[in-house]
C-alpha positions as CSV (number, residue, x, y, z in Angstrom):
1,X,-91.8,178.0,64.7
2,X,-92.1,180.8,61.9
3,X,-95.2,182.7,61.3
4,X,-95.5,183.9,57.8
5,X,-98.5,185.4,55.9
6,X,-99.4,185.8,52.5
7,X,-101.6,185.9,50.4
8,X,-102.1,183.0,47.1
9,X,-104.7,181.7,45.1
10,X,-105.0,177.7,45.2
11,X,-104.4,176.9,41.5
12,X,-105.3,173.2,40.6
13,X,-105.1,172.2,44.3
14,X,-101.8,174.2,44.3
15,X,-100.3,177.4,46.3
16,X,-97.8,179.3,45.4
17,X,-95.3,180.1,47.7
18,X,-93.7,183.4,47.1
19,X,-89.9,183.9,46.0
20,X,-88.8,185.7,49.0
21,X,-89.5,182.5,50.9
22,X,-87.1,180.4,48.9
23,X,-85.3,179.5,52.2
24,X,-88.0,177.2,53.5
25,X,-87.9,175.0,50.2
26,X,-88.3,171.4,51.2
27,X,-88.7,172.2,55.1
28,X,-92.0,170.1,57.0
29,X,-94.7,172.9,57.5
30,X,-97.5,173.4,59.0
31,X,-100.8,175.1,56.5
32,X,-103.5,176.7,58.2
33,X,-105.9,178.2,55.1
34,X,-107.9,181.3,55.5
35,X,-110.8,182.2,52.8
36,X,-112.9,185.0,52.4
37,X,-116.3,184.3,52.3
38,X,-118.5,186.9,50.8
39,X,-121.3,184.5,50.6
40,X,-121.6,184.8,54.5
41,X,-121.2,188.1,55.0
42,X,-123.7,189.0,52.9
43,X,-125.9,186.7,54.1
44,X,-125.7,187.6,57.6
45,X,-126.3,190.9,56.1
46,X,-129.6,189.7,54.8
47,X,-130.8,188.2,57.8
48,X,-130.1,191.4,59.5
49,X,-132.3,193.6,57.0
50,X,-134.8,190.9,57.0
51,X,-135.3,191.0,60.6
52,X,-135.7,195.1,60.5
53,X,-138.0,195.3,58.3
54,X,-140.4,192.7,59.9
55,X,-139.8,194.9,62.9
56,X,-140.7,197.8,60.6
57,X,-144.3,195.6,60.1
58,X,-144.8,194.9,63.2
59,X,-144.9,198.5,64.9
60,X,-143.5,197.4,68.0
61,X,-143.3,200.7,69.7
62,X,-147.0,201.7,69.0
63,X,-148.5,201.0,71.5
64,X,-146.1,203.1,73.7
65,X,-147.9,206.5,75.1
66,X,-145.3,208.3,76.6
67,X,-141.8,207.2,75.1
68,X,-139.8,209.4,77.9
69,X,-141.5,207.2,81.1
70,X,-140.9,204.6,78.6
71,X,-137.4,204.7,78.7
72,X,-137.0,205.4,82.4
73,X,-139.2,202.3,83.1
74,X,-136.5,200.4,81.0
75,X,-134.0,201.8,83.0
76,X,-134.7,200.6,86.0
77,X,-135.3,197.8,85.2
78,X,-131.3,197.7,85.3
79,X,-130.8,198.6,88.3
């Protein structure tokens, strides 16, 4: 099997196979489609900035006295 990429635009429920690929005319194939989805990325984008800020609101780290025994606390916690 042949891997072949390119890139179309699916016009009235048809793609447009490019010239070059002439050679595969009326061979069996298999289609595997590919979109870019904006609308996704953009919302997970969203959700991301959404969630900081309610961090932001929240002041999770106010109550923290000393932020250096903090951190070591947290750290071994790993160990």
């Amino acid at each position: 099997m042949n891997a072949i990429e390119f890139s179309s635009r699916i016009e009235k429920g048809k793609i447009v196979v490019p010239k070059k690929y002439k050679d595969f005319d009326n061979e069996e194939v298999r289609v595997i489609l590919l979109v870019n989805d904006s609308k996704t990325s953009l919302s997970k984008k969203e959700a991301i900035l959404k969630t900081l800020n309610k961090m932001k609101k929240e002041k999770m780290f106010s109550v923290i006295q000393d932020p250096v025994l903090w951190q070591k606390g947290i750290r071994n916690e790993w160990e």
